[in-house]
N, C-alpha and C positions, 0 to 999 in steps of 0.2 A: 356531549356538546362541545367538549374541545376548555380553554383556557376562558373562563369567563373575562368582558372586556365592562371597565369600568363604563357608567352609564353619565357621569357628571364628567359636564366642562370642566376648561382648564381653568378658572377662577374658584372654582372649587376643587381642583385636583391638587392646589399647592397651600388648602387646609384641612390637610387631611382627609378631603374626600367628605363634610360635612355637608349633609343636603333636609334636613329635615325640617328648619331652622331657616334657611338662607334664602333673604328674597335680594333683590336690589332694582333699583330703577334702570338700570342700562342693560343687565343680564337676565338671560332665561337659566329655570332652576326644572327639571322635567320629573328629576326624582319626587319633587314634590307640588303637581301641579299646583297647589291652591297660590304658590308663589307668585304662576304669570300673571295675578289680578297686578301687584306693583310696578308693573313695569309702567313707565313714562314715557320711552320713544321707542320706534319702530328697532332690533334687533337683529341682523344678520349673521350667525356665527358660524366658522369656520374652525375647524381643530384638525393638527396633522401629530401624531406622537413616534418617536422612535426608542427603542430599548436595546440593550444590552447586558446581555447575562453571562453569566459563568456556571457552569452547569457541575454539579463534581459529585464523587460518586468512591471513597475510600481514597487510591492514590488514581481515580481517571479522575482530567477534564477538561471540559468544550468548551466554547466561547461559542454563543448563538447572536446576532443581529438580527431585528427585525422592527418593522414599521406599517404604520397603514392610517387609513383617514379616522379618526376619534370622532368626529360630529359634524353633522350640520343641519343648520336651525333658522326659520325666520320667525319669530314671533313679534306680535306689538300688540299698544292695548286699541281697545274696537272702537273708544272713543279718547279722540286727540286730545292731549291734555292740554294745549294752549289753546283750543275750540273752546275748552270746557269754563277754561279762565274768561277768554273776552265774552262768551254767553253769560257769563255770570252764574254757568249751572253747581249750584247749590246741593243738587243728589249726593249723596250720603256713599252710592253704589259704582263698582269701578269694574270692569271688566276686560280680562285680557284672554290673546290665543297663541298658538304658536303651533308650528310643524317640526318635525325632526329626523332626521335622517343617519342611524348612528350604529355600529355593531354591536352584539347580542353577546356572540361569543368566534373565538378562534381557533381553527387547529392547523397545526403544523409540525410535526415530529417526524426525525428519521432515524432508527433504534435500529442498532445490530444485537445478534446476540451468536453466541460462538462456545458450541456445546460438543462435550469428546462424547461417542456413542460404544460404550464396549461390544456389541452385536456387528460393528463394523471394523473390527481390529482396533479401535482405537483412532479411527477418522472423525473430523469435525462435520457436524451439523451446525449450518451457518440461518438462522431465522434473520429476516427483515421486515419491522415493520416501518410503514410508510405511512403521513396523514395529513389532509391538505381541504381547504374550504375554511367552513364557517358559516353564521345566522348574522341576519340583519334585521334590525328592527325601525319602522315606522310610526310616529307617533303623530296623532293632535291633539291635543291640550287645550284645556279651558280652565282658567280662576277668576273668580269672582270675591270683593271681598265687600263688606261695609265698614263703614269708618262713622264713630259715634261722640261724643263727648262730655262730661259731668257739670259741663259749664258754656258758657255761648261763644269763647274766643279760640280755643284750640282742640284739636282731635286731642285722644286721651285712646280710643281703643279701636282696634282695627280687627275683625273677624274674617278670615277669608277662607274658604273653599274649592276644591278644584278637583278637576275629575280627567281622564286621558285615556283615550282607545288606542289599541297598537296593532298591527301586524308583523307577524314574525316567516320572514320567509328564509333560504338560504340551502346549502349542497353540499355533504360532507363524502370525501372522498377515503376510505380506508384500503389497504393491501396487506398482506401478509403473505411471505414467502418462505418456504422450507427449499435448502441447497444445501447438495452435497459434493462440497467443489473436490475432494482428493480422490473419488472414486474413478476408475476406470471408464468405467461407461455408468454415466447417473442420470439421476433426473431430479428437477425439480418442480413442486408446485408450489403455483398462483394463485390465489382468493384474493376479486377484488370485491369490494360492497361502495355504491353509489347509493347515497342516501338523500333526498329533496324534502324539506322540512317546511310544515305551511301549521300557522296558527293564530289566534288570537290573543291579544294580550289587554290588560286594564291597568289600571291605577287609583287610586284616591288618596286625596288629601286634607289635610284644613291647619290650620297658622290663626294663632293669637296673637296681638302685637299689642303689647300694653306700654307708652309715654309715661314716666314718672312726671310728676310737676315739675315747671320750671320755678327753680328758688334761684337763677341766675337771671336774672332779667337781659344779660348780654350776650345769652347766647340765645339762636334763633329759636323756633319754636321746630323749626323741623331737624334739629340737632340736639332733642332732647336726649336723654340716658332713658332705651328703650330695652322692653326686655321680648323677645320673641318666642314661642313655643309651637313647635311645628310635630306634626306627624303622617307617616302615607303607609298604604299596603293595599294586597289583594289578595285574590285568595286566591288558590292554582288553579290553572287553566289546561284545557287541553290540545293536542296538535296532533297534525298527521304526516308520518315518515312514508315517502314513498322508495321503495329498495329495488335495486337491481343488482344480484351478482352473481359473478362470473368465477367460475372454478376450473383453473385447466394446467394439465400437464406436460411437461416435455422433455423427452431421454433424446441425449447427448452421447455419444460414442467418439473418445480422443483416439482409438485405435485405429477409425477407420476415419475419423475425421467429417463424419458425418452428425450431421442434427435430423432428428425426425420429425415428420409433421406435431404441432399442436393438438395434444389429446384433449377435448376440450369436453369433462365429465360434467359439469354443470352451464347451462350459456341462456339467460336469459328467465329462468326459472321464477323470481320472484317480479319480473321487468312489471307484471300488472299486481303487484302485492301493495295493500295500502295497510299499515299499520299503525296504533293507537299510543301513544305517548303524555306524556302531563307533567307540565311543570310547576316547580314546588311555589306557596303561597309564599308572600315576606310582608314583614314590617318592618317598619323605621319610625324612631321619636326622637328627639333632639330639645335642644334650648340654645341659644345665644342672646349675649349681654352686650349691647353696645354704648358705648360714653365717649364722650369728648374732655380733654383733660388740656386746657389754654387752647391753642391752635390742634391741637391734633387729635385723632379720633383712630376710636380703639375698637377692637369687636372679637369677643371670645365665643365659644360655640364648643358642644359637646353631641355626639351622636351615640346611640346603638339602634344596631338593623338586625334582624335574624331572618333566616331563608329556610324552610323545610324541607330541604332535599330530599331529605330521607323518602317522601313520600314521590319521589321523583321515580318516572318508570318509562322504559323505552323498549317496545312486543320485540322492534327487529334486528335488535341487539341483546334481546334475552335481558334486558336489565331489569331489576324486578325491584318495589319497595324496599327499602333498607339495603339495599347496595352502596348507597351512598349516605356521608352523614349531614345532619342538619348545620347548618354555617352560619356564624355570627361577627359582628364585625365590632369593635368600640374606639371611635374616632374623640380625638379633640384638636381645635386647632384656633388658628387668630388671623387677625389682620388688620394692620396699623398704617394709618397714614401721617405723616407730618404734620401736613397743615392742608385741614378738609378744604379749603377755599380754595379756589383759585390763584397762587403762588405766581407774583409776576417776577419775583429777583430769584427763585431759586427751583428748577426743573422738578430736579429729585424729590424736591419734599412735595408731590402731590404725585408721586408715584405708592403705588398700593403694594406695599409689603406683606407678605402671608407664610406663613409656618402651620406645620402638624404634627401630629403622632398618631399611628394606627394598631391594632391587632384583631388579627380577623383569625376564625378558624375555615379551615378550607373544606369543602364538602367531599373530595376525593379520597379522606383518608378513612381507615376502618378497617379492622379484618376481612370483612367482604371481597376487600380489594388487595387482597395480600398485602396490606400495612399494619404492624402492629398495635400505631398510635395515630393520634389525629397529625396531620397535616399542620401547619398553622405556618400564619404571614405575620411578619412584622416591620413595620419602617418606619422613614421621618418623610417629611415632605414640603418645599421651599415653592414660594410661590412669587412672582414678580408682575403686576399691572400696568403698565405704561400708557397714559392716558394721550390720545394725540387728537388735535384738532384741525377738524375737516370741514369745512364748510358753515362757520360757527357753531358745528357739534360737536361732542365730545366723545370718539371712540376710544377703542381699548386695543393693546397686543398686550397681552398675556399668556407669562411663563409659567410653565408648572414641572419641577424636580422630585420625583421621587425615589430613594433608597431603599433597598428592603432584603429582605431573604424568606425566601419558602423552603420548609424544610421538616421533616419526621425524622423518628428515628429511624428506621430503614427506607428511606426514600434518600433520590437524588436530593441533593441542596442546589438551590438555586440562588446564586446573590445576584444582583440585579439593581441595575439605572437604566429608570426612564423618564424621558423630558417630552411634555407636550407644550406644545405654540397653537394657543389660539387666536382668531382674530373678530375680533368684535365691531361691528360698523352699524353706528346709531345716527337715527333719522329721522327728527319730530314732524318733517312735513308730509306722511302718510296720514288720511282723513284730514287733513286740517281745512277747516272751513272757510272757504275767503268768500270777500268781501264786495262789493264793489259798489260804489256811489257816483 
């Protein structure tokens, strides 16, 4: 499937990537649908991300760049919350949706390899492999939550629910070539595999929101010290690769300076092959603590996710159970504002600041895969909110930084930065009920 591509926005990509947990009234949360019941106004979001890496390998190494679109999403909730104020509606029950448009996963690799053949005096065998595409995923989402309380003047507990259907479509291109550039008169072969990936995908979720009391009578009631416990998963699904590939040969002669036609021993053989594949189930559980301390307002959050690759299998690439290993991730991160109100003498202090730490183990490693030992990812991750106002609403641009290195013991290391920019544009006047006298 190529480089799995993170699934959360950039408001969450600069806390570590915490999503089990995480609702908020202006952003959509899709890792964990039961989140979109919070949301308060209509959402638009946009994410573009770019990376650079350093690739290295004993005394080799690359520098790779690369970039592409991270998300897009409109969600809101189904009924206007300033409708819900002037009706005076008193429902307990909140309900939100949203769309998504965002990558699955990506491939892109261009690997030489450069081998002496004793059977050939001692001439090089030059292998290439090549790899290009990727999967995209479509989602809609739905949460619903209720909101309850121990006494007749404030919410106190918040239950919510949420569920998400996906489509997984997308076209993975591989090649691999054998060449024998020192020889006389050589030849080389081509194998290429076109591969067209179609399936189904789900989700589920649910979020506990529990208000402590207020023993501050000066702060509002909806900046109480809340404590959140979220969790989502599915269980694996299955899809269908469709393959076509091409295998063909061609001899070269420098003595006579001639190329011969295209021997072309395979062409079209699998072009009507549908083959059966399934991706592995995952969960995620989380908690975050949020408090306000004078003017400003604090929010910590801890996750683990685990994926069962292992039971992950692909007919038209031979890839069978336990090829790959199961992947686990344990995030923690925060996010701190200034001063939660509205700041008229000072910009910065209502800008959203966010930090993380992660480690994940990666599913590519394993003896299966000629690696001795697991894979594993580690980083930090810096995150910046900039809240701007548009039409007396409150959008966002948001930054997300993160550091890290992938790396085994016999694998390439990969150290690595990358920054995504989202952009968030909120808009209470979807459904809003008017009026007229």
């Amino acid at each position: 499937m190529g480089d799995l591509s993170s699934q959360n926005f950039a408001a969450l990509n600069g806390m570590g990537n915490l999503a089990a947990s995480y609702n908020d009234f202006a952003h959509a949360n899709y890792r964990n649908p039961a989140s979109l019941s919070f949301l308060q106004t209509t959402a638009f979001e946009l994410g573009v991300k770019a990376r650079y890496g350093e690739l290295s390998l004993r005394d080799q190494t690359a520098e790779v760049w690369s970039g592409n679109l991270s998300y897009m999403s409109l969600a809101f909730p189904v009924r206007n919350i300033s409708s819900r104020v002037l009706d005076r509606d008193k429902s307990p029950i909140y309900w939100g949706m949203g769309f998504s448009l965002q990558p699955y996963s990506t491939v892109g690799y261009e690997v030489q390899t450069i081998t002496p053949d004793a059977n050939l005096n001692g001439d090089t065998i030059l292998n290439s492999y090549i790899g290009n595409g990727g999967a995209y995923q479509l989602q809609w989402g739905h949460g619903v939550h209720k909101s309850w309380s121990n006494d007749n003047d404030t919410t106190t507990h918040k239950l919510a629910f949420g569920a998400s259907v996906g489509y997984l479509f997308g076209s993975i291109e591989n090649s691999q070539a054998v060449d024998f550039p020192n020889l006389e008169a050589y030849y080389f072969n081509l194998i290429e595999n076109n591969s067209s990936i179609r399936g189904f995908l789900w989700n589920f979720g649910v979020q506990y929101d529990y208000a402590f009391p207020n023993k501050n009578k000066s702060i509002r009631n909806a900046d109480r010290s809340r404590l959140t416990v979220g969790a989502y998963g599915h269980s694996g699904t299955n899809m269908n690769i469709r393959t076509d590939r091409l295998t063909r040969r061609q001899n070269i002669s420098y003595a006579s300076s001639t190329t011969s036609a295209l021997d072309t021993i395979q062409g079209g053989t699998f072009a009507d092959s549908l083959f059966n594949g399934k991706l592995p189930a995952e969960f995620g559980i989380g908690t975050t603590y949020r408090f306000r301390k004078g003017q400003a307002t604090w929010k910590f959050g801890a996750d683990f996710s685990y994926s069962n690759w292992s039971n992950y299998y692909n007919e038209s690439k031979e890839e069978r159970e336990g090829d790959l290993e199961d992947a686990y991730t344990i995030a923690v991160g925060g996010e701190f504002i200034p001063n939660g109100y509205q700041s008229l003498n000072n910009y910065f202090e209502t800008v959203r600041y966010r930090f993380g730490l992660f480690y994940e183990r990666d599913p590519r490693g394993g003896a299966n895969v000629g690696i001795n030992d697991s894979l594993t990812r580690r980083g930090i991750t810096l995150g910046l909110g900039f809240p701007i106002i548009l039409k007396n609403e409150t959008s966002f641009v948001n930054l997300a930084f993160e550091f890290g290195r992938l790396d085994g013991q016999d694998s390439i290391q990969d150290t690595y930065g990358k920054m995504t920019i989202g952009f968030t544009f909120n808009d209470n006047n979807w459904f809003y009920k008017r009026k007229f006298n």
